[in-house]
N, C-alpha and C positions, 0 to 999 in steps of 0.2 A: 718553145714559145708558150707563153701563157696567154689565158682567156682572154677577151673583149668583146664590146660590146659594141652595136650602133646605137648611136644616140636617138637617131629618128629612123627609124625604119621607111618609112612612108614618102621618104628622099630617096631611097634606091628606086632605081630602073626595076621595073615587074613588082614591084614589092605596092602590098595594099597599106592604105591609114587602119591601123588596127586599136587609133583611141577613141576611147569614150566620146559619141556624138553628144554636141554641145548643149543640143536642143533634148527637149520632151521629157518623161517624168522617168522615174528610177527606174521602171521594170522597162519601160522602151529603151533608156541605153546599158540597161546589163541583158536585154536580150540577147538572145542566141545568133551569132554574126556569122560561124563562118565553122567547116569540119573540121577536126584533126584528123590526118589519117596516119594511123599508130603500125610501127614496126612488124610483123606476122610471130608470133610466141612472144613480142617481149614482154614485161610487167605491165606495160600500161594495158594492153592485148588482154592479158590474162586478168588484170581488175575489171575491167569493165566486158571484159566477155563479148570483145570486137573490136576491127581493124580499123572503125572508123568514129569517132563520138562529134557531136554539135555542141560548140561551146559560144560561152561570153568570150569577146574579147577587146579588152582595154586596156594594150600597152602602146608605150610609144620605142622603149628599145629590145631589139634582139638578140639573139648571139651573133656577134661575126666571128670570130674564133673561137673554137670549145675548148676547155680547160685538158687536158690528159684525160683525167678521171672522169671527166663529163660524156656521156651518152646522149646522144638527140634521139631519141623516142619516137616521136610525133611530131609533124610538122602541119604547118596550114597549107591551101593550096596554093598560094604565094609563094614555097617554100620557106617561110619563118618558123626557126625553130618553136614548138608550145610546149614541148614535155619533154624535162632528162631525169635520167638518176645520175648517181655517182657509182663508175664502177667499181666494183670489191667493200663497197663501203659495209660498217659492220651494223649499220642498225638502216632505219627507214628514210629514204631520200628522193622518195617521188617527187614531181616538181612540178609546175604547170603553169604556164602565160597568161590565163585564166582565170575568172573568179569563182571559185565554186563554190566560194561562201554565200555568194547570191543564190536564196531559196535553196539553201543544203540541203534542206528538211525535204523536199519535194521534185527537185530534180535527181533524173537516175545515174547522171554521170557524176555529180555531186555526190549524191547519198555512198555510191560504189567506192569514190576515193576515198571520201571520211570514216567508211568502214573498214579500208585495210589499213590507215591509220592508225585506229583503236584499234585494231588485230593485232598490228605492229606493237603498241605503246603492251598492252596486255602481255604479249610474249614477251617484249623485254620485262616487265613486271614478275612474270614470273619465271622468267632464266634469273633474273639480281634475286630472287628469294629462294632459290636452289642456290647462293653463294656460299 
């Protein structure tokens, strides 16, 4: 079976509204809504250097079925999927339900993803110049 999605999360039984509040100014609706709590050792664990991080969140669908290769990471306490990789995959596939572009520069969960990003893009930079 392959992946799928809900379209509206916020229609399931137990499941929270996890979009962008209609009202107030940019930093009130990409505020920090609600935790992840991340797998024990997995990557997300080990980027951010804990089982639990505070994030923005402003989606309206989730996973309902995960892909083969797809890993759920982290979840909200809703249980809505927020964080996968791809397993086996050969380069960098972190993922996140989140916006961590909001104040990258300044937040720590933000700043930690965009760092092993550029770790990531760097080593394959220089694995392709060892070719």
């Amino acid at each position: 079976m392959g992946s799928s999605l809900h379209p509206e999360i916020r229609e399931l039984d137990g499941r929270d509204n996890h979009r962008m509040p209609p009202d107030g100014t940019l930093a009130e609706k990409f505020a920090p809504r609600h935790t992840v709590q991340l797998v024990k050792d997995g990557p997300f664990a080990k980027v951010f250097r804990s089982q639990s991080v505070m994030t923005n969140s402003l989606h309206g669908q989730g996973i309902k079925v995960a892909g083969s290769r797809i890993v759920i990471d982290g979840h909200a306490p809703d249980g809505t999927p927020e964080a996968i990789y791809v397993k086996d995959a050969a380069g960098f596939t972190l993922s996140v339900q989140w916006h961590p572009e909001w104040e990258a520069d300044i937040d720590p969960v933000s700043v930690a993803l965009f760092k092993a990003f550029g770790q990531a893009c760097a080593d394959f930079r220089g694995m392709r110049a060892g070719l």
